[in-house]
N, C-alpha and C positions, 0 to 999 in steps of 0.2 A: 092953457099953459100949465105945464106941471112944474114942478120945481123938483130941483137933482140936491139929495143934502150928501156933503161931503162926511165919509167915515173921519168921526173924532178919536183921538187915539187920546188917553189919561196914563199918568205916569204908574208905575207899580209902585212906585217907593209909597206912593199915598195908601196903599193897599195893607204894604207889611204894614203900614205905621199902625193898622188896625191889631197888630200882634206884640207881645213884649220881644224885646232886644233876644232874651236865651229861647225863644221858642224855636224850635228846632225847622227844617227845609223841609223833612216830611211831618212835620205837624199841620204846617202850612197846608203846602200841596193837598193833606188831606184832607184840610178842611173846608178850602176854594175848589174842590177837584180839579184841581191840576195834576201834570206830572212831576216829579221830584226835578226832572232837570230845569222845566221850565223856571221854577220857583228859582231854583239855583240861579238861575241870568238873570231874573229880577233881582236880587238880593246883589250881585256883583258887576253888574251893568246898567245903565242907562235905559230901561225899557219901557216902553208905551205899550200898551192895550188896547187894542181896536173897542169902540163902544159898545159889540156884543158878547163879547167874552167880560170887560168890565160888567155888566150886566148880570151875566151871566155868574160873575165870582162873587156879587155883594150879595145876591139875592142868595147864595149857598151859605153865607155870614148872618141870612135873616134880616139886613140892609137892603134899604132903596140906595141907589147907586149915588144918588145926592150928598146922602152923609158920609161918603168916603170922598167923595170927589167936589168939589165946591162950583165948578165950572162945568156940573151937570147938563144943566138946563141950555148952555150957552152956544149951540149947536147952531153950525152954519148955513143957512139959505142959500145957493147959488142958482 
């Protein structure tokens, strides 16, 4: 029997909070590689992050995706 783990989505807002309040959209973007717009929907929307791009954006910060995200580890079984 295999087990199916459901994609966890983390907020972005935890993300910026890794940057100061005046750091600019493309400071960001270029520091996570993102694109400029994507960071823009973060910063003014509500957005989540599937677990491999989360992954993917801490590890570009030199982070394991735990100290951005608290609720790392806490992934679902189904």
């Amino acid at each position: 029997m295999s087990r199916v783990f459901k994609t966890k989505q983390f907020p972005a807002a935890e993300l910026l909070r890794m940057f100061s309040d005046t750091t600019s959209i493309t400071a960001i973007a270029e520091a996570v590689g993102a694109d400029f717009h994507t960071v823009y929907k973060w910063r003014h929307n509500n957005i989540h992050i599937n677990q491999w791009y989360a992954d993917k954006y801490a590890v570009r910060l030199g982070l394991h995706p735990s100290a951005i995200w608290d609720d790392w580890f806490a992934l679902e079984a189904f």
